[in-house]
DSSP file (Angstrom, degrees, kcal/mol; ACC not computed):
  #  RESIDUE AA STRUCTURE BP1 BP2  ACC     N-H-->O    O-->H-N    N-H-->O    O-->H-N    TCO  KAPPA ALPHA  PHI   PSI    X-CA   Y-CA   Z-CA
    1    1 A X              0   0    0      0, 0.0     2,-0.2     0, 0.0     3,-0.1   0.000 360.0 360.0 360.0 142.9    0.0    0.0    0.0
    2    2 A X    >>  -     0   0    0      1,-0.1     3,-2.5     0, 0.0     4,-0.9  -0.912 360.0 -93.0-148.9 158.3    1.5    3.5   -1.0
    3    3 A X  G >4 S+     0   0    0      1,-0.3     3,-1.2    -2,-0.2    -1,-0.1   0.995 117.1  57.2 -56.5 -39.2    0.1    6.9   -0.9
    4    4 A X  G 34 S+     0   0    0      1,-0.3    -1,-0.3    -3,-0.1     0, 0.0   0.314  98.4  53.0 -63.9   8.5   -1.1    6.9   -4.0
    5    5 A X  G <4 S+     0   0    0     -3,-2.5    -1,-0.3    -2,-0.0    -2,-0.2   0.529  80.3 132.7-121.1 -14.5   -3.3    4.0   -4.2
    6    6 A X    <<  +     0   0    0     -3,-1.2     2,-0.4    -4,-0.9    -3,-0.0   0.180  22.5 158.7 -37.8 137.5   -5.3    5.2   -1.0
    7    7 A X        -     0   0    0      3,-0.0     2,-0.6     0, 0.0    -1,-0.1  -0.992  42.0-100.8-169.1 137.3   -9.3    5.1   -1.0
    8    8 A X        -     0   0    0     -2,-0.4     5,-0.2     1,-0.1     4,-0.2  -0.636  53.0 -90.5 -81.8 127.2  -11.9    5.1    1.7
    9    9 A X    >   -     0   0    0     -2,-0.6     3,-1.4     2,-0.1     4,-0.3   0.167  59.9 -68.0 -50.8 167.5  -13.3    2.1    2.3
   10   10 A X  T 3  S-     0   0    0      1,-0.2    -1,-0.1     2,-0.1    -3,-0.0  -0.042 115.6  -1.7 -72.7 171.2  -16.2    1.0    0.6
   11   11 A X  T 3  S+     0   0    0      1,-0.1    -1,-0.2     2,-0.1    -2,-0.1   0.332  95.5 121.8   0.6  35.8  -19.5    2.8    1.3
   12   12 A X  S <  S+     0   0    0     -3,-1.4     2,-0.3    -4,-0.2    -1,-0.1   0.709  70.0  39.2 -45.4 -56.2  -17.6    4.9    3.8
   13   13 A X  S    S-     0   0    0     -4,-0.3     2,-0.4    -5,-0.2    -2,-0.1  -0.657  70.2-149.0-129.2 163.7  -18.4    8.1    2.2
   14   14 A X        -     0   0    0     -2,-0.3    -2,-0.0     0, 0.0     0, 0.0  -0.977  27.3-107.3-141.0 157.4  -21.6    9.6    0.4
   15   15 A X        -     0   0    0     -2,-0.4     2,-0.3     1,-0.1     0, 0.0  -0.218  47.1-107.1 -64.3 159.5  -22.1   12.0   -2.4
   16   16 A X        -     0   0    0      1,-0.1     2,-0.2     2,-0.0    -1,-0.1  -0.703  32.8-109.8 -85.2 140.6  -23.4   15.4   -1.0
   17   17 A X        -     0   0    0     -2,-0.3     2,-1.0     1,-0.1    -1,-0.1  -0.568  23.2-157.4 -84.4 138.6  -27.2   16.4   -1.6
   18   18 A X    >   +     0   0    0     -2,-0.2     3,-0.6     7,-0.1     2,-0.3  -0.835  21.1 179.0-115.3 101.8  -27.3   19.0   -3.9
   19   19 A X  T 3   +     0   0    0     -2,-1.0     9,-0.2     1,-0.1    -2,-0.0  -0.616  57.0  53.7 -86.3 150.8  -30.7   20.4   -3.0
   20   20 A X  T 3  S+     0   0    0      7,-1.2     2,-0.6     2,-0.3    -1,-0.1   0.165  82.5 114.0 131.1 -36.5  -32.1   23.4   -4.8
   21   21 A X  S <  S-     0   0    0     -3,-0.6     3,-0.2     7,-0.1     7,-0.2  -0.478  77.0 -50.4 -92.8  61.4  -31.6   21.9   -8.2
   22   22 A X        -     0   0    0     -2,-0.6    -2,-0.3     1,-0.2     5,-0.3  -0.409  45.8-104.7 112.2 162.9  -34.3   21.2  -10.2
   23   23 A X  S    S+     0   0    0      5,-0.2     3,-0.4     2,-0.2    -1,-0.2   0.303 123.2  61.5-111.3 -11.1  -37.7   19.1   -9.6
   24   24 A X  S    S+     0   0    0     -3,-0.2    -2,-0.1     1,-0.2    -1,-0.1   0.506  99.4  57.1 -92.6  11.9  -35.9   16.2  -11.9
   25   25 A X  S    S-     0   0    0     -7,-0.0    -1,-0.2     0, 0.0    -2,-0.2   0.711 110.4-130.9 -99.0 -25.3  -33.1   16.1   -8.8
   26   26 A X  S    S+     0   0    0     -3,-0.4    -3,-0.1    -4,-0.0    -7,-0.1   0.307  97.7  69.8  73.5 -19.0  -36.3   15.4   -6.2
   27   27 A X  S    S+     0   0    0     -5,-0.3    -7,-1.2    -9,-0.2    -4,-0.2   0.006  70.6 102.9 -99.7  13.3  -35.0   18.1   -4.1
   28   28 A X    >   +     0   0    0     -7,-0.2     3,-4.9    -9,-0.2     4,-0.3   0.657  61.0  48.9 -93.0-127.0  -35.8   20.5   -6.2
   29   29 A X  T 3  S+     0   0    0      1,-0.3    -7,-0.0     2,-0.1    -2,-0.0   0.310 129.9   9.5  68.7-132.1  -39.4   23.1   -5.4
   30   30 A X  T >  S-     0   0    0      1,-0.1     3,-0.6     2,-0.1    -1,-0.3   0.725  95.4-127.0 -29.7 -40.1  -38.8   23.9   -1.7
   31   31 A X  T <   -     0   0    0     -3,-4.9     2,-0.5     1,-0.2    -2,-0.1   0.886  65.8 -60.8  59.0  47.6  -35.5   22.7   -1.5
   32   32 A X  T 3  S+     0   0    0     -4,-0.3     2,-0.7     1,-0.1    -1,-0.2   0.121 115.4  99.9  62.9 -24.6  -36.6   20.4    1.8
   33   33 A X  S <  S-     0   0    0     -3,-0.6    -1,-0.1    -2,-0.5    -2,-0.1   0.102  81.3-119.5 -98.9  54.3  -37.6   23.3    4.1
   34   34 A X        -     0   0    0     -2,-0.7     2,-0.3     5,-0.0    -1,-0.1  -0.014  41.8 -42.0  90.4 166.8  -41.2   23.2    3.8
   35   35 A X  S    S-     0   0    0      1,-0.1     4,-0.1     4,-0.0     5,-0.0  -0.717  92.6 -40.0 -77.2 139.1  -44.0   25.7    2.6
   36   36 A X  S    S+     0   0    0     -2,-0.3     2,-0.2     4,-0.1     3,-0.2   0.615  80.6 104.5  22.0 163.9  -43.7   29.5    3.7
   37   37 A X  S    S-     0   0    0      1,-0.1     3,-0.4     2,-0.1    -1,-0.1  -0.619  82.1 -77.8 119.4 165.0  -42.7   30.7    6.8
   38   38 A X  S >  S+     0   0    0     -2,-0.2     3,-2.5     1,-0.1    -1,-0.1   0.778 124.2  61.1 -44.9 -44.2  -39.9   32.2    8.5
   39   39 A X  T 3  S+     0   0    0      1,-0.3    -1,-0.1    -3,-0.2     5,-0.1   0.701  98.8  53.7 -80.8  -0.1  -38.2   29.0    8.6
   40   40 A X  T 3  S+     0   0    0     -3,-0.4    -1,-0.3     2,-0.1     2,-0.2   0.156  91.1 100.4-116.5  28.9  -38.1   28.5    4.8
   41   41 A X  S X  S-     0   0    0     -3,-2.5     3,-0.5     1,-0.1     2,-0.1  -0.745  83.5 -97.6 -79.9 158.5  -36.3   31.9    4.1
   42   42 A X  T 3  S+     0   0    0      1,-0.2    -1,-0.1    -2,-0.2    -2,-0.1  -0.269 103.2  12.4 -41.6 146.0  -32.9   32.5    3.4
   43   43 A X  T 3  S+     0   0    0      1,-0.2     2,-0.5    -2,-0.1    -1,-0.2   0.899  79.2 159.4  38.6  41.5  -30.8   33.7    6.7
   44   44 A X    <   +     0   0    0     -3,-0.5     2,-0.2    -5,-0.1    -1,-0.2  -0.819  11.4 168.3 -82.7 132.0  -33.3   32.8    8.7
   45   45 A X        -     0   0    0     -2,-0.5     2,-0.2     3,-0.0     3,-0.0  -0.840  31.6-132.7-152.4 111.8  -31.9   32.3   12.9
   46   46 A X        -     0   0    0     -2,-0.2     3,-0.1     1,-0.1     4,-0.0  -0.407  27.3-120.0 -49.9 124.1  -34.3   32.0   15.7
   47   47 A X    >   -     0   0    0     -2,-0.2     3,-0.9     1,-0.1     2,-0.2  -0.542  39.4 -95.3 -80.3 164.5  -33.1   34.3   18.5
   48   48 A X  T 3  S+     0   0    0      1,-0.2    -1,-0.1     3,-0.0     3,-0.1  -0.365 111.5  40.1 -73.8 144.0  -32.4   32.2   21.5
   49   49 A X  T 3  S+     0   0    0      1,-0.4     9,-0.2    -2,-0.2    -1,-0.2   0.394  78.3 149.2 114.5 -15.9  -36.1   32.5   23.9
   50   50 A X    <   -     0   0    0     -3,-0.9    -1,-0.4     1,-0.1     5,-0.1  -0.386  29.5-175.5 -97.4 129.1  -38.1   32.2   21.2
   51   51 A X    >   -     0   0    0      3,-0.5     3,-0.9    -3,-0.1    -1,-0.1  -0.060  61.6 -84.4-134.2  35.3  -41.1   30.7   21.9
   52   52 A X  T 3  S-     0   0    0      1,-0.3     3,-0.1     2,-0.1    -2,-0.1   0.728  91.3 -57.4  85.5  25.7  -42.9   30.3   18.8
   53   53 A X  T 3  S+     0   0    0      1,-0.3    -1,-0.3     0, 0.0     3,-0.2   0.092 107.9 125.7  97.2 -26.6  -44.3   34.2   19.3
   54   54 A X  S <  S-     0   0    0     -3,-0.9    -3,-0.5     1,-0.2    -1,-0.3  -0.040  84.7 -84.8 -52.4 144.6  -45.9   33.0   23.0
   55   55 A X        -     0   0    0     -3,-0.1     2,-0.3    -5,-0.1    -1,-0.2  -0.394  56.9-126.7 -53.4 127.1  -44.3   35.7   25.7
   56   56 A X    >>  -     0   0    0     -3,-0.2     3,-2.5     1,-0.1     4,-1.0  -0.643  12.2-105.7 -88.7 159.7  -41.3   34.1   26.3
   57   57 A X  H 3> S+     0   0    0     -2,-0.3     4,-3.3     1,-0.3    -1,-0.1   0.662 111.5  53.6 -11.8 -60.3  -40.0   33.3   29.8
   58   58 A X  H 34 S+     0   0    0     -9,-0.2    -1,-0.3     1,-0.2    -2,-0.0   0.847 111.7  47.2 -62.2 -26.8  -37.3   36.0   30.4
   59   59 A X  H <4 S+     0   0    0     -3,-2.5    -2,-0.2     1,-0.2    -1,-0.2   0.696 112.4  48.0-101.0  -6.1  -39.8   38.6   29.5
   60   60 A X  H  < S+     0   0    0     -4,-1.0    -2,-0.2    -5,-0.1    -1,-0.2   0.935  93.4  86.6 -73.3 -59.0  -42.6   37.1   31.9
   61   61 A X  S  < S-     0   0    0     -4,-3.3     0, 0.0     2,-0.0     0, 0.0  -0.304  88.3-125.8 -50.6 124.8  -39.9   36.6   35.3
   62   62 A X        -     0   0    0      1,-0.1     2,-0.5    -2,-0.0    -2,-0.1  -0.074  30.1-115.8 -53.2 176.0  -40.1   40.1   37.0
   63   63 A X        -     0   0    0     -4,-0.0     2,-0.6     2,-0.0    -1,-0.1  -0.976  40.3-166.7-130.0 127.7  -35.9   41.0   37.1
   64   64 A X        +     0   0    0     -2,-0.5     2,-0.1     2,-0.0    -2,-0.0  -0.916  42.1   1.1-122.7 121.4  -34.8   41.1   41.3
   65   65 A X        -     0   0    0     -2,-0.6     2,-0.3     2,-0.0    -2,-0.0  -0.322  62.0-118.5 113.3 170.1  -31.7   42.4   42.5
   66   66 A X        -     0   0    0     -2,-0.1     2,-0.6     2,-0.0    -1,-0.0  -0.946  23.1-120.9-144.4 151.6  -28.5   44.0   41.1
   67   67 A X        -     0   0    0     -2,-0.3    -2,-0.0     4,-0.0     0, 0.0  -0.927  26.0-128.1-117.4 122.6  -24.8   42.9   41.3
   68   68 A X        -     0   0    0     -2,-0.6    -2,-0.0     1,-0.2     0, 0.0  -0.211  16.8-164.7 -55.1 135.6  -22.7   45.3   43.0
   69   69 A X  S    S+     0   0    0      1,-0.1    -1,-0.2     0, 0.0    -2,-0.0   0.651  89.7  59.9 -86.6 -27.6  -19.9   45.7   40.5
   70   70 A X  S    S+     0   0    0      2,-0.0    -1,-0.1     0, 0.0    -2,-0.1   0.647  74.7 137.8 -71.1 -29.5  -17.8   47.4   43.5
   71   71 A X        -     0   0    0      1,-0.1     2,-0.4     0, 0.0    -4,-0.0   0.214  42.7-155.9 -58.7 156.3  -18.1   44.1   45.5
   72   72 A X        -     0   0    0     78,-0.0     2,-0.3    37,-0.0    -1,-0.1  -0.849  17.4-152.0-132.0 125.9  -14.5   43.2   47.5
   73   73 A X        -     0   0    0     -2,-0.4     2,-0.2    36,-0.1     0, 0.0  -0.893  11.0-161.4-123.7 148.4  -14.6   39.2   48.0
   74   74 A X        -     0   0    0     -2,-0.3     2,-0.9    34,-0.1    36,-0.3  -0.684  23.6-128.0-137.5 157.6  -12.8   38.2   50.8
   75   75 A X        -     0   0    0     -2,-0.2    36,-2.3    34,-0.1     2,-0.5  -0.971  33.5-144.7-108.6 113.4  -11.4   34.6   51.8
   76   76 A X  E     +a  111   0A   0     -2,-0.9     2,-0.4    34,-0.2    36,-0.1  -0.735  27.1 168.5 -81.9 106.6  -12.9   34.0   55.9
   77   77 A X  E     -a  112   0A   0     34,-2.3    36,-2.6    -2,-0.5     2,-0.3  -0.975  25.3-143.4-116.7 128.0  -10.4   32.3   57.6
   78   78 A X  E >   -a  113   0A   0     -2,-0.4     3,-3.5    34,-0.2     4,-0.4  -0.678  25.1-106.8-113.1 160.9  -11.5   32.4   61.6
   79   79 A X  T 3> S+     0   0    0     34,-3.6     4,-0.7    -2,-0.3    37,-0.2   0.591 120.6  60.9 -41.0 -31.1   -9.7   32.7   64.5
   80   80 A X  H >> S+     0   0    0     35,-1.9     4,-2.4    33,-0.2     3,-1.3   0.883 100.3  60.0 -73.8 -50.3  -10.3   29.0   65.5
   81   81 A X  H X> S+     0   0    0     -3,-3.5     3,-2.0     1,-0.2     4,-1.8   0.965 108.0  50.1 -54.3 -74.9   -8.2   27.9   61.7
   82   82 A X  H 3> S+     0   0    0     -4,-0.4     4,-1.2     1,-0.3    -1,-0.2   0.592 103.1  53.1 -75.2  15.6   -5.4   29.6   63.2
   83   83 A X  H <X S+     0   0    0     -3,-1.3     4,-1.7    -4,-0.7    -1,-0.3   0.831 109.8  53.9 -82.1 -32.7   -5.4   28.0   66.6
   84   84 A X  H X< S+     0   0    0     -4,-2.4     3,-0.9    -3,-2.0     4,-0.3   0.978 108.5  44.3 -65.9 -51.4   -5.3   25.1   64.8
   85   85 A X  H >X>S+     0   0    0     -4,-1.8     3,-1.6     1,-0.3     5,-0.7   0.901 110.5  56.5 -56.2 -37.1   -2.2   26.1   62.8
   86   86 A X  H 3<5S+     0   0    0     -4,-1.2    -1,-0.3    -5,-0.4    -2,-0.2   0.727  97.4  58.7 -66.6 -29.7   -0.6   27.3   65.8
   87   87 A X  T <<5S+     0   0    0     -4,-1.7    -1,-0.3    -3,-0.9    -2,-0.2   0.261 100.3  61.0 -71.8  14.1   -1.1   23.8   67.3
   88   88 A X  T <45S-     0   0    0     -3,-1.6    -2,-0.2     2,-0.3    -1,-0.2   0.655 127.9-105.3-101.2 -31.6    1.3   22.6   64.0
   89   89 A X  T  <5S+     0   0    0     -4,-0.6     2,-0.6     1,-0.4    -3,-0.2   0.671  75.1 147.9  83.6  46.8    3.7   24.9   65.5
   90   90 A X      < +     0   0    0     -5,-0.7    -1,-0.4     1,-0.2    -2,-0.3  -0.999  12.5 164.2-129.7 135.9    3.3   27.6   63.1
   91   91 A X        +     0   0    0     -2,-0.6    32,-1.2     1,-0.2     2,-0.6   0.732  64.3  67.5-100.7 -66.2    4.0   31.3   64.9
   92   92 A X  E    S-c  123   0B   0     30,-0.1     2,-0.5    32,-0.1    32,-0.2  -0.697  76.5-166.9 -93.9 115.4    4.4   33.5   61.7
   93   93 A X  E     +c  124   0B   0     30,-2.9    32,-1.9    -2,-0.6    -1,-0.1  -0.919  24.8 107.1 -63.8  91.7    1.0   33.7   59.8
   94   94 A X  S  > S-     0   0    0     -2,-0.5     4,-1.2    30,-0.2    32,-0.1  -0.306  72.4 -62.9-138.8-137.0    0.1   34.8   56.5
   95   95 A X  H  > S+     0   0    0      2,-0.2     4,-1.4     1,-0.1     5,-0.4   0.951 122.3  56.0 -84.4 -44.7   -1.0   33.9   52.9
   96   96 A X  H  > S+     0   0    0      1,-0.2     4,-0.7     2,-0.2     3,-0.2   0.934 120.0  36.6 -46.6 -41.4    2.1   31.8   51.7
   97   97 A X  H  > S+     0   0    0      1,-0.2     4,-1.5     2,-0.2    -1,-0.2   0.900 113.9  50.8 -77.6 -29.8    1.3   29.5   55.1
   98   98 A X  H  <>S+     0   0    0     -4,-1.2     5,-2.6     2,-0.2    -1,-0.2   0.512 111.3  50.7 -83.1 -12.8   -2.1   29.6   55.0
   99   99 A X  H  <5S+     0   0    0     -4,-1.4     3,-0.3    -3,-0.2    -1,-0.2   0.580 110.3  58.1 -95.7 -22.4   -1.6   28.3   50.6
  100  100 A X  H  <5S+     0   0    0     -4,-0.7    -2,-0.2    -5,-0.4    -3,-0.1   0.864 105.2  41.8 -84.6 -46.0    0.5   25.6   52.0
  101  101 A X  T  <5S-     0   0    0     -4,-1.5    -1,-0.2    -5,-0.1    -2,-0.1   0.165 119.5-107.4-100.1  33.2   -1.9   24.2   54.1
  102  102 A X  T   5S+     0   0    0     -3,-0.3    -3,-0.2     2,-0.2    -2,-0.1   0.760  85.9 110.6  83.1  17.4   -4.7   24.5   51.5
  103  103 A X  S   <S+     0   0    0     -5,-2.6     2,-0.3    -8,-0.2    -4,-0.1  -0.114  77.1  30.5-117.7  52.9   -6.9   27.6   53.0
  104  104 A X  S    S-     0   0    0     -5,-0.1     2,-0.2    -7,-0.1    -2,-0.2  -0.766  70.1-133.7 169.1 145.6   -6.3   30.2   50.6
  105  105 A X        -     0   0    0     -2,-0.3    -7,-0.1    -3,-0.1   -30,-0.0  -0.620  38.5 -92.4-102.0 175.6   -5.5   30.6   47.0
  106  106 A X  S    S+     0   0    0      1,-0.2   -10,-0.0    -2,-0.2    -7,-0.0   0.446 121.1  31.8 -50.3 -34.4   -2.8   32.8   45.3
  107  107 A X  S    S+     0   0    0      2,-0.0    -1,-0.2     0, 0.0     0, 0.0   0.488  92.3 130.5-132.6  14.2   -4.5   35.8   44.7
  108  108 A X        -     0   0    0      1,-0.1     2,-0.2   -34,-0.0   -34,-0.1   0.549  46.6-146.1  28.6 125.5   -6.9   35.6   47.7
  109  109 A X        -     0   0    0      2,-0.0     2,-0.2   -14,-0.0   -34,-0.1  -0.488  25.2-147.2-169.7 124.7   -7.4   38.3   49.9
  110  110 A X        -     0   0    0    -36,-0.3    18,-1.8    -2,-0.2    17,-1.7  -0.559  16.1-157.8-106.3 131.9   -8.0   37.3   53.0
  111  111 A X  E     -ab  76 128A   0    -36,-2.3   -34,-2.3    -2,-0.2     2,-0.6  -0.650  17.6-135.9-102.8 161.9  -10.0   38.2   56.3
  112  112 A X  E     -ab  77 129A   0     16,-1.6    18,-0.6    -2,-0.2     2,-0.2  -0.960  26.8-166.3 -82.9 105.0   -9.6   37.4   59.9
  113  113 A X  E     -a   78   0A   0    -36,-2.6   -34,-3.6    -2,-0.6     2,-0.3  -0.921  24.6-121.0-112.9 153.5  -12.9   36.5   61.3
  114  114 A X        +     0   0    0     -2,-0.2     2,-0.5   -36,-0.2   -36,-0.1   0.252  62.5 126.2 -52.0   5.0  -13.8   36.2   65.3
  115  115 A X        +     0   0    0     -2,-0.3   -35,-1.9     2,-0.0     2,-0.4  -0.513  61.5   0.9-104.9 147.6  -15.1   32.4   65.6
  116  116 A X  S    S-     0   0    0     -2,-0.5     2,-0.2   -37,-0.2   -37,-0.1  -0.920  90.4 -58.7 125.0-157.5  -13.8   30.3   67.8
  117  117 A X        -     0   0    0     -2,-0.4     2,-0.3   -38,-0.0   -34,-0.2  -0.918  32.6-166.6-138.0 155.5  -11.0   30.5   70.5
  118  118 A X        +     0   0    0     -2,-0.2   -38,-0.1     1,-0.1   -36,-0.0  -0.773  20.9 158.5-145.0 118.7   -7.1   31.4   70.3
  119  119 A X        +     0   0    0     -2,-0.3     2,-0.2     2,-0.0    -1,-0.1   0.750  50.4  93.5 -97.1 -20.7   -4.9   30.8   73.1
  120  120 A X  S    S-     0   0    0      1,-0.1     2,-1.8   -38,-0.0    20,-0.1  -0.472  79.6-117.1 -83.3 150.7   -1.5   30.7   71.0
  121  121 A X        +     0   0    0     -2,-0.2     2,-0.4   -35,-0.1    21,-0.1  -0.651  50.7 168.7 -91.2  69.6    0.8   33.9   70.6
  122  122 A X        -     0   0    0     -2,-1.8    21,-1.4    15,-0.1     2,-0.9  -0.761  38.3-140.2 -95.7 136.9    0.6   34.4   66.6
  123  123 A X  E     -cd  92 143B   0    -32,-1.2   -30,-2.9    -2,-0.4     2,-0.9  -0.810  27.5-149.4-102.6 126.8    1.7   37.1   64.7
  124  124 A X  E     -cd  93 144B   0     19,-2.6    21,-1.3    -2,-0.9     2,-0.4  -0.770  13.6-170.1 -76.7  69.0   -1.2   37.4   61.8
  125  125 A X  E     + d   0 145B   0    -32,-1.9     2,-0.4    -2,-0.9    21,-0.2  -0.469  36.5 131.3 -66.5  99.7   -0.2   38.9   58.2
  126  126 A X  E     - d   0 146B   0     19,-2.7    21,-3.6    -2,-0.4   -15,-0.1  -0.952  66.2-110.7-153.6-177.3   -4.0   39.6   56.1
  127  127 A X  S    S-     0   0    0    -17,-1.7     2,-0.4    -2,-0.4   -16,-0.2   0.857  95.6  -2.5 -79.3 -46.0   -5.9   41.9   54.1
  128  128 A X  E     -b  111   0A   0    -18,-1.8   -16,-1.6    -3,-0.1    -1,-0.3  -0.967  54.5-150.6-164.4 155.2   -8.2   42.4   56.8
  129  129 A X  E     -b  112   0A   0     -2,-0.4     2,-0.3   -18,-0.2   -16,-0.1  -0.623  24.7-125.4-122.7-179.1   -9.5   41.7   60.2
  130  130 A X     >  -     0   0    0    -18,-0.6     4,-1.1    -2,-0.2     3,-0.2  -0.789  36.9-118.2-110.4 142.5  -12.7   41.7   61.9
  131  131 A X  H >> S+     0   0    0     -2,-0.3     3,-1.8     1,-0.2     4,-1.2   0.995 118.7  49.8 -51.7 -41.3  -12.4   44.1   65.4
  132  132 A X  H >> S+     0   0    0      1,-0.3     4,-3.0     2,-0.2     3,-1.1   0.934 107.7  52.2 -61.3 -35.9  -13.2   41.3   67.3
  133  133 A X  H 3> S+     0   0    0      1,-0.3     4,-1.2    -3,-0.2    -1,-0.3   0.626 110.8  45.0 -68.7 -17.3  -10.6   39.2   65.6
  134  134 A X  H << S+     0   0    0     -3,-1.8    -1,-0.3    -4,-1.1    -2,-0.2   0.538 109.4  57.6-109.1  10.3   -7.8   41.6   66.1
  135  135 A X  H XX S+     0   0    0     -4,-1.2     3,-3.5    -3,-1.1     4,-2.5   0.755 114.7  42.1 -99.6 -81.1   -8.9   42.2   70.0
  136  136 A X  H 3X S+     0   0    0     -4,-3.0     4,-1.2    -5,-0.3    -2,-0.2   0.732 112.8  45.7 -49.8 -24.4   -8.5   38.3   70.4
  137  137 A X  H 3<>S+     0   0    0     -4,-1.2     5,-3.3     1,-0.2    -1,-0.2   0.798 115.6  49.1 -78.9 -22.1   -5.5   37.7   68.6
  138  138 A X  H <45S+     0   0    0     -3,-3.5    -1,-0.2     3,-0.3    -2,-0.2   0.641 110.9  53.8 -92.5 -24.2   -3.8   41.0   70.6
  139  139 A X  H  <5S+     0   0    0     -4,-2.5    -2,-0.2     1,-0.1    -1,-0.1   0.871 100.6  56.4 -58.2 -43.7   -5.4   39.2   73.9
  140  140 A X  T  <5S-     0   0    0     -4,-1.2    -2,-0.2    -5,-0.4    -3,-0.2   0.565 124.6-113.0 -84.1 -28.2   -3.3   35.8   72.8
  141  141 A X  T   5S+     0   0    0      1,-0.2    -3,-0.3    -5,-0.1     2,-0.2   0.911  77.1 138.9  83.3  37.0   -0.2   38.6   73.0
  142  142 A X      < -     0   0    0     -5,-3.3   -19,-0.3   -21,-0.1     2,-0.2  -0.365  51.9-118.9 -77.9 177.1    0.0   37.9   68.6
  143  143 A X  E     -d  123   0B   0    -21,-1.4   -19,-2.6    -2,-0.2     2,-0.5  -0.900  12.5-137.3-124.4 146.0    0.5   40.8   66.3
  144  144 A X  E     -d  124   0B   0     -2,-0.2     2,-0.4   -21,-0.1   -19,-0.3  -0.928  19.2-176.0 -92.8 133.3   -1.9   42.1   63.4
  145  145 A X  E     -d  125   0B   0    -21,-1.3   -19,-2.7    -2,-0.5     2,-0.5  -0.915  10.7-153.6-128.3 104.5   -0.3   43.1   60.2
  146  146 A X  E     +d  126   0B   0     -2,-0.4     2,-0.4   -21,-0.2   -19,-0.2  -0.564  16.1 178.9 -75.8 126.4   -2.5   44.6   57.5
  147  147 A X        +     0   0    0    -21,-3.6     3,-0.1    -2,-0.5    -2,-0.0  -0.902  57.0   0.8-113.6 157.5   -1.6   44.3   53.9
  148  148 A X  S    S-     0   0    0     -2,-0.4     2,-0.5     1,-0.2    -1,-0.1   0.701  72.3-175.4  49.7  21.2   -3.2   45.4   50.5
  149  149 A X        -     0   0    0    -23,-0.1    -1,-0.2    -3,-0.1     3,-0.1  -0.438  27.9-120.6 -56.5 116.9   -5.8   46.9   52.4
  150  150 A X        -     0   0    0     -2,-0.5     2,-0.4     1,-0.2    -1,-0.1   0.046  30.3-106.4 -48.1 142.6   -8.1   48.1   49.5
  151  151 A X        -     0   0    0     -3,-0.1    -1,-0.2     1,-0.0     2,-0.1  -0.550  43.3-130.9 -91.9 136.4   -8.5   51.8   49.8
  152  152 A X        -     0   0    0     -2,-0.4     2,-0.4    -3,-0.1    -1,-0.0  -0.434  16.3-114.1 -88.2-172.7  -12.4   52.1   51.2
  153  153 A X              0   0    0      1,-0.1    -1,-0.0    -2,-0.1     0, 0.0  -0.773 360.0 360.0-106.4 157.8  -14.8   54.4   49.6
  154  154 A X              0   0    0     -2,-0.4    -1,-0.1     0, 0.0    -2,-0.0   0.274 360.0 360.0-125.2 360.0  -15.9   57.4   51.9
């Protein structure tokens, strides 16, 4: 076998229908799509919704709510995560330790929230803390450190 002798096996492939052409082709008249309508012009495309002229759906549901475009998402890791880390032996807290043991991603930005207990002496690294969170951790004799705090709007 060589390129040049190569063929798709037998009934493999089929001729293309060439509709359009003639009433002695059988496809000819209509060209398959029916009598009249929308759907048997040229460039004809249903917009998506379309419900055969019935009100459609979207325009029936009342529309509730807005999405803040402004919104700040935050990762909440609470006081209680980092007693636990602090029982690993880990002192110095921030994002790089907190990506190492799988509670934070890479570009994160991460809050301190109040639940729970801390009894260990951690120094904290985060975007932002909750008061209560930075009262307990400053109780515990830790440190707060803010970073990247997002400038707020006044």
């Amino acid at each position: 076998m060589n390129l040049h002798n190569l063929k798709p096996a037998d009934n493999s492939t089929h001729s293309e229908r060439r509709i359009g052409r003639g009433q002695g082709s059988g496809k000819g008249g209509t060209s398959t799509r029916g009598n009249k309508g929308a759907k048997s012009r040229s460039g004809y495309s249903r917009k998506i919704g379309f419900e055969g002229g019935q009100m459609p759906i979207y325009r029936i549901l009342p529309k509730r709510g807005f999405k803040n475009i402004n919104r700040v998402e935050y990762n909440a890791i609470n006081v209680s995560t980092l007693q636990k880390l602090a029982e690993k032996n880990i002192t110095d807290i921030n994002r790089e330790v907190l990506m190492a043991n799988g509670l934070a991603k890479k570009k994160d930005l991460i809050a301190i929230l109040a639940k729970g207990e801390l009894t260990a002496k951690v120094n904290v690294t985060a975007d932002k803390f909750s008061a209560k969170a930075k009262e307990i951790i400053e109780n515990a004799g830790g440190t707060v450190t803010l970073v990247n705090a997002p400038a707020q709007a006044e």
